[in-house]
C-alpha positions as CSV (number, residue, x, y, z in Angstrom):
1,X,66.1,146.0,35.1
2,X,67.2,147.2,31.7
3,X,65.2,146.4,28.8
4,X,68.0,145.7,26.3
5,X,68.5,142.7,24.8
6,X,72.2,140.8,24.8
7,X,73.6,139.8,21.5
8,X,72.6,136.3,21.0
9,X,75.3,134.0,22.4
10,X,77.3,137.1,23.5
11,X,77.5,135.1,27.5
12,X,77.0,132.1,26.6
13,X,80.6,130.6,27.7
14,X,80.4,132.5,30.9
15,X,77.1,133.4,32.0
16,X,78.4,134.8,35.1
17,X,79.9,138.2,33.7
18,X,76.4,139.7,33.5
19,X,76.0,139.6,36.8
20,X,77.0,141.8,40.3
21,X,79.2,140.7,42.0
22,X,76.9,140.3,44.7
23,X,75.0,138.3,42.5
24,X,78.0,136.3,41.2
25,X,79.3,135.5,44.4
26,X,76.0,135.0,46.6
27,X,76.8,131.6,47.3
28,X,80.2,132.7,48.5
29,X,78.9,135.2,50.8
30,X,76.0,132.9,52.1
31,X,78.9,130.6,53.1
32,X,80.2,133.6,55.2
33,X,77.4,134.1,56.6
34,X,77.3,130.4,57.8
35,X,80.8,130.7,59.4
36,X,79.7,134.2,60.9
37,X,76.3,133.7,61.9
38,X,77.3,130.2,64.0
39,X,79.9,132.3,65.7
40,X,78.2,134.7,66.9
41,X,75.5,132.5,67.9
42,X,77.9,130.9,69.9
43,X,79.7,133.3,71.7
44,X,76.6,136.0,72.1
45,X,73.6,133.3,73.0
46,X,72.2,136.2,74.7
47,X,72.2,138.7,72.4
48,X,70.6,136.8,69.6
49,X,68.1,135.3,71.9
50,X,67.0,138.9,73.0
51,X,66.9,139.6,68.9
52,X,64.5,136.6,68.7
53,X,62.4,138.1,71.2
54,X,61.4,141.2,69.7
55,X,57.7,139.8,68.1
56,X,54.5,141.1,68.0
57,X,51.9,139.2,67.0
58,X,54.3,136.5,66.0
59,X,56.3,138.6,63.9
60,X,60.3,139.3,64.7
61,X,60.7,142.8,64.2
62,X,64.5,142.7,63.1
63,X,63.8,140.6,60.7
64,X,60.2,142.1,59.3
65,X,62.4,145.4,58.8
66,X,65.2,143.0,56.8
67,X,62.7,141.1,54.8
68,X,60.7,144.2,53.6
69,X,64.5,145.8,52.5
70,X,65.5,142.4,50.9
71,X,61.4,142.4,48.8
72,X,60.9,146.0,48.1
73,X,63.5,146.8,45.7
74,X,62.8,143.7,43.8
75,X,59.2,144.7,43.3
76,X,59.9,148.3,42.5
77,X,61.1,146.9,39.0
78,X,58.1,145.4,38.4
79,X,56.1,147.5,36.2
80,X,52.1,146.1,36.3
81,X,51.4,147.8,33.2
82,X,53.4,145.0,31.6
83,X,50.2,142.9,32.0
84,X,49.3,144.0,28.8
85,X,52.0,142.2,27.2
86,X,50.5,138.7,28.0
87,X,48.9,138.2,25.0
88,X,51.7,138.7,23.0
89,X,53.1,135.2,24.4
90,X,50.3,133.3,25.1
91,X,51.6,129.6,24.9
92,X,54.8,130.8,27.0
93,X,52.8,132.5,29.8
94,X,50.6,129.7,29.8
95,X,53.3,127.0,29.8
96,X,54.9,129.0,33.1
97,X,52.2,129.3,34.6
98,X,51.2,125.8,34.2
99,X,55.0,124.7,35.9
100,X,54.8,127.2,38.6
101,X,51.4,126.5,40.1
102,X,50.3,123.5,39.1
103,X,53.4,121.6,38.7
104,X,56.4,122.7,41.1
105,X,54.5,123.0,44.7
106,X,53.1,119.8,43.9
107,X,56.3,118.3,42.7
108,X,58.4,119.7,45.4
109,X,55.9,117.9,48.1
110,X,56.1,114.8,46.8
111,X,60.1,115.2,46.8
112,X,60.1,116.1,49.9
113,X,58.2,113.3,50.9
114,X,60.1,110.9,49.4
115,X,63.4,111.6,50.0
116,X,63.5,113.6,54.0
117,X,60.5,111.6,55.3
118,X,61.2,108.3,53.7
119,X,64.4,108.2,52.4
120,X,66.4,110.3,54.6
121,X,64.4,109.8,57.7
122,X,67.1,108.1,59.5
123,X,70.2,110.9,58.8
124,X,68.2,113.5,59.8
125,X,66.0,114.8,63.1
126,X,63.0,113.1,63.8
127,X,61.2,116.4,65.6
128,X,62.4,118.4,62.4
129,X,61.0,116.1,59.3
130,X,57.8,117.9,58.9
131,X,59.6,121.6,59.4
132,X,61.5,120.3,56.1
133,X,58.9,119.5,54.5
134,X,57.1,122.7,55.6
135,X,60.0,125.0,54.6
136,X,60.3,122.9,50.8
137,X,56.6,123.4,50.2
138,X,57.1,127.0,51.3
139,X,60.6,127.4,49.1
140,X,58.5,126.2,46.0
141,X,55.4,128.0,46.1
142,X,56.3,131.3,45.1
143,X,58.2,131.9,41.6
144,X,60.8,133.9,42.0
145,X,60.7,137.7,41.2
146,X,63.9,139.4,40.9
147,X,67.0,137.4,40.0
148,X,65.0,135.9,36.7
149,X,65.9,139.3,35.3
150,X,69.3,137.9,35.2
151,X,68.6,134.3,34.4
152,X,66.3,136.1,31.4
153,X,69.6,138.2,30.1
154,X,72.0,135.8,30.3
155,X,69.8,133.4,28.7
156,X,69.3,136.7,25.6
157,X,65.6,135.8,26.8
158,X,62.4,138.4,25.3
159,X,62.5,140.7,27.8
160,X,58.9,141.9,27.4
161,X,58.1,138.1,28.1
162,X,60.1,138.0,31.6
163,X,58.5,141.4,33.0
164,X,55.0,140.7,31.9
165,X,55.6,137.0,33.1
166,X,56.8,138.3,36.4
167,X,53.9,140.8,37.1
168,X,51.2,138.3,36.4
169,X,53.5,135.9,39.0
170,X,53.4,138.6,41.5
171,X,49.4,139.2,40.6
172,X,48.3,135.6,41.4
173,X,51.3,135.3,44.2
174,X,48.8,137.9,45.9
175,X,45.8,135.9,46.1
176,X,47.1,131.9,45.5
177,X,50.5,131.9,48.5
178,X,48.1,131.4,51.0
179,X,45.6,128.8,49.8
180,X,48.3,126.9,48.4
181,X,50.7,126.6,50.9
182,X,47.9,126.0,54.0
183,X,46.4,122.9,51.1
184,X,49.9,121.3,50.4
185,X,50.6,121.8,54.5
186,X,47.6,119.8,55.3
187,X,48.1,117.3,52.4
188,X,51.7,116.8,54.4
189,X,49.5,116.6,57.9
190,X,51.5,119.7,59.3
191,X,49.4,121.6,61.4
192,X,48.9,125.2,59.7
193,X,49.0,128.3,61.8
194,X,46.2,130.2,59.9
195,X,46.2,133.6,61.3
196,X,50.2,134.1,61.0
197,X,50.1,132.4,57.5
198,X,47.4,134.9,56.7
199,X,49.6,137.6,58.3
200,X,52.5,136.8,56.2
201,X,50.9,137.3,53.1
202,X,49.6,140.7,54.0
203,X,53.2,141.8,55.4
204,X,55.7,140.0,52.8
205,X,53.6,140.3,49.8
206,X,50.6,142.7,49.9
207,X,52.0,145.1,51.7
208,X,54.8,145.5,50.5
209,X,53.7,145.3,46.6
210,X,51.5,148.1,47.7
211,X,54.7,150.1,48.6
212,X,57.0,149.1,45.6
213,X,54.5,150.4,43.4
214,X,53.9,154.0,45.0
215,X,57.7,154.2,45.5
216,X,58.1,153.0,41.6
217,X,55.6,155.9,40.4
218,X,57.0,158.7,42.6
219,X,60.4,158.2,41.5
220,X,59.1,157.8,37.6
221,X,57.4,161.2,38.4
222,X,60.3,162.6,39.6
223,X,63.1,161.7,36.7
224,X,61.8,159.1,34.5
225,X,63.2,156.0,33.8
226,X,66.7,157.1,34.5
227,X,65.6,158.1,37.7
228,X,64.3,155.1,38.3
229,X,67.0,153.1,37.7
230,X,69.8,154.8,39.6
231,X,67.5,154.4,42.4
232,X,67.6,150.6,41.7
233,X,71.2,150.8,41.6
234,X,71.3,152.0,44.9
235,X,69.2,149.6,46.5
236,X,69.7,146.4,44.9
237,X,73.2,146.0,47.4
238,X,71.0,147.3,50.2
239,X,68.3,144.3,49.0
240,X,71.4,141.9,48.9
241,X,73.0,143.4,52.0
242,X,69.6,142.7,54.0
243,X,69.2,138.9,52.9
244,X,73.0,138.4,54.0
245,X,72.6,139.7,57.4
246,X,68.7,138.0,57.6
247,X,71.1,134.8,57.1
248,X,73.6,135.7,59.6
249,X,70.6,136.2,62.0
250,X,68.9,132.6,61.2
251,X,72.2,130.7,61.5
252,X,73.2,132.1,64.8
253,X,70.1,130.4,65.9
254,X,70.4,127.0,63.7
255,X,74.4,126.9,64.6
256,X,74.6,124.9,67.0
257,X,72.1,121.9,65.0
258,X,74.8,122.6,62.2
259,X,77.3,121.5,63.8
260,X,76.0,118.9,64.9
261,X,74.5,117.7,61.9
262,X,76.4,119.4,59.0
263,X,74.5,116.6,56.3
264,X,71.4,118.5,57.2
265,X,72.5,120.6,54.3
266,X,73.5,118.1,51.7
267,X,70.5,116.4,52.2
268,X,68.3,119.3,52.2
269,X,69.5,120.0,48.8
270,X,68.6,116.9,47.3
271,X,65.2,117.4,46.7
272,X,65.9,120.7,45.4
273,X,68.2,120.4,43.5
274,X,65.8,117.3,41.5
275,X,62.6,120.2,41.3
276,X,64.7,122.8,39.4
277,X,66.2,120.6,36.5
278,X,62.8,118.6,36.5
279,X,60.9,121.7,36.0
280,X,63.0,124.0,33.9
281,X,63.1,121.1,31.4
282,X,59.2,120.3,31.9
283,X,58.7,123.8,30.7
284,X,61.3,124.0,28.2
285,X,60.3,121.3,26.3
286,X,56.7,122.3,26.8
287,X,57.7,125.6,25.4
288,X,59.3,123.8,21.8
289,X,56.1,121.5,21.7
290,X,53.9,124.5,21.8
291,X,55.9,126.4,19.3
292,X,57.0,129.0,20.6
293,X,60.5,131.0,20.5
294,X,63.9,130.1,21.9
295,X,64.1,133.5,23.6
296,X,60.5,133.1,25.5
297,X,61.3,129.0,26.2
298,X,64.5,129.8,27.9
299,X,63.1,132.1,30.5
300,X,60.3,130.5,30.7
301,X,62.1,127.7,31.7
302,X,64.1,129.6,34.1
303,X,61.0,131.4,35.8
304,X,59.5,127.9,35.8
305,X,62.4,126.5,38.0
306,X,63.9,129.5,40.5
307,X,61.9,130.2,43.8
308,X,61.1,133.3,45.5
309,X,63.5,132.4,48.1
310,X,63.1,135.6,49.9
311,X,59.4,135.2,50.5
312,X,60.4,132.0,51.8
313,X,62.5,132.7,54.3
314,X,60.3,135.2,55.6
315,X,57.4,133.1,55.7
316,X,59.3,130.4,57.2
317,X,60.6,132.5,60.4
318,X,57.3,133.4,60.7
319,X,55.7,130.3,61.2
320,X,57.9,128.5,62.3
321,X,60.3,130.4,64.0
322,X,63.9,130.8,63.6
323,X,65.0,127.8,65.3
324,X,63.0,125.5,62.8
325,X,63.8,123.2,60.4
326,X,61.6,124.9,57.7
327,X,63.7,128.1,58.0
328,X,67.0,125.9,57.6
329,X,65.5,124.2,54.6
330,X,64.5,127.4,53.1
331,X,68.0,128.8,53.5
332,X,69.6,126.0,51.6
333,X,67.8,126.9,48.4
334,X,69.5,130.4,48.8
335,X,72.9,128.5,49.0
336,X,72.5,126.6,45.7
337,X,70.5,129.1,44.3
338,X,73.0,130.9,42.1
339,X,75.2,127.7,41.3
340,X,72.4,125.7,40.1
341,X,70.4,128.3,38.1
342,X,73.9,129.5,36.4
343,X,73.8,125.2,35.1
344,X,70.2,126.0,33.5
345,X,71.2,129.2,31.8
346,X,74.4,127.4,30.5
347,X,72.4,124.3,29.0
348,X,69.5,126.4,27.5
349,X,71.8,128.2,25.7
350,X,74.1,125.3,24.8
351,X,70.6,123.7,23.1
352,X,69.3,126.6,21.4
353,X,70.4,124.7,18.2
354,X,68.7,121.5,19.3
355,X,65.8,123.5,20.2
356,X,65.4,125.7,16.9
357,X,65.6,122.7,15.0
358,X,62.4,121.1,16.8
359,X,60.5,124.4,15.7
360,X,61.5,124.3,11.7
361,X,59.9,121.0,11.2
């Protein structure tokens, strides 16, 4: 992640250019991997089904090696020592950390409840309405880690802010993941696998911060910062590379329910789609009530909104399985994840005026 601010308003007509192109285009190539991964689930049953196979202890092997290259990199950029930072923005850490754990979850669950298991109920599989819900619960309880680095630039967001907000994220994420997904799971009446929740956490999370920090502090030993970050250059396409082909993997198993049933997906998004403008605005216009600064509010606002879709999918296939409905639901905030986060960028910067305003009176 570099450190340098963007001229204010420098992306502000096309937020896009300051991203990869894997970045720019993940929607694109998460589309591919819909058209490739249902192929190949349906001409080579057999071979996926001998992929799914590979477990231990409830855990696919394939896609435990995937996961940990899609999270690693990510958490190599985050730098702990940042924590010290919090003080600095008080209200703004407060105000996210407010949206992420006491407001999102919760506010994704009652979505969820309205529209697939009351709403929807009808359009959509009757064995699969509490995997839905399961895999929304799971898509909102974790903030998301790495791609608010980009929402945070294009937004010219304080960049001290979005690292030290992130680290304190990934801090609780540690200790809260758990609790809060196996409370909101039982407050849905969906039965909650204890030991391979548990066992998630200590694989997709613990583990692997453990790892992303020694890695971090080698490579800062070896060459610096500059070291650092043309190692991160190098593995951001191999995080990017390993989500695609987790995708690929998870829809040559959900294919042939796809087909079926392509509204799965529209509908899926609904709720979704509601959670991220309701609570990017909750916590912007938390953020101006409070005070504080246009470059904390909009990625606070952005931090507040984006899930940790990774973690999700990983935690999904693991309880659930790949065949689930909670891994498919998880997937479709990876679709709409780019499109939709590019809207928020676009309108906090288009009401930075409006916002400033509020904090001269």
């Amino acid at each position: 992640m570099s450190e340098q601010r963007s001229q204010p308003g420098s992306e502000a007509a096309d937020p896009a250019q300051g991203m990869s192109v894997f970045e720019r285009y993940l929607t694109i190539w998460v589309a591919l991997c819909i058209v490739v991964g249902i192929s190949l689930g349906h001409f080579l049953p057999g071979l996926f089904q001998s992929v799914g196979s590979l477990e231990v202890a409830q855990v696919n092997l394939p896609v435990a090696v995937l996961i940990w290259l899609m999270i690693i990199p990510m958490l190599v950029k985050i730098d702990f020592a940042a924590l010290t930072e919090v003080r600095r923005h008080w209200r703004g850490i407060g105000v996210t950390l407010f949206v992420n754990w006491a407001v999102k979850p919760f506010s994704m669950a009652l979505l969820g409840w309205l529209f697939i298991a009351t709403l929807f109920r009808d359009w959509l599989p009757a064995d699969q309405i509490d995997a839905y819900l399961a895999g929304l619960i799971l898509l909102a309880a974790a903030p998301c880690t790495a791609m608010v680095f980009v929402w945070s630039n294009l937004s010219d967001g304080e960049p001290h802010f979005t690292l030290s907000q992130v680290a304190l994220n990934d801090v609780i994420m540690v200790f809260a993941f758990a609790p809060l997904v196996g409370l909101l799971l039982g407050l849905a009446s969906i039965s909650v696998p204890w030991e391979t929740l548990l066992l998630s956490v200590g694989l997709y999370i613990v583990v692997p911060v453990i790892l992303a920090q020694m890695l971090r502090r080698y490579w800062l030993a070896r060459g610096g910062q500059a070291r650092l970050d043309d190692v991160l250059s190098v593995l951001q396409p191999v995080s990017i590379v390993a989500l695609l082909a987790t995708l690929v993997l998870l829809f040559a198993f959900q294919g042939e329910q796809i087909v079926r049933q392509p509204l799965i997906i529209a509908l899926l998004a609904v709720p979704i789609l509601i959670q991220v403008y309701f609570n990017s605005a909750l916590a912007y216009l938390l953020n101006r009530w409070s005070g504080e600064a246009h470059c904390v509010a909009a990625p606070s606002a952005l931090i507040g909104a984006s899930n940790f879709f990774e973690l999700a999918v990983a935690a999904a296939i693991a309880l659930f399985g790949f065949e689930s409905g909670a891994a498919l639901a998880t997937v479709v905030g990876v679709l709409i994840e780019v499109p939709v986060m590019l809207s928020v960028v676009r309108i906090v910067n288009a009401t930075k005026p409006w916002y400033e305003r509020g904090l001269a009176r």
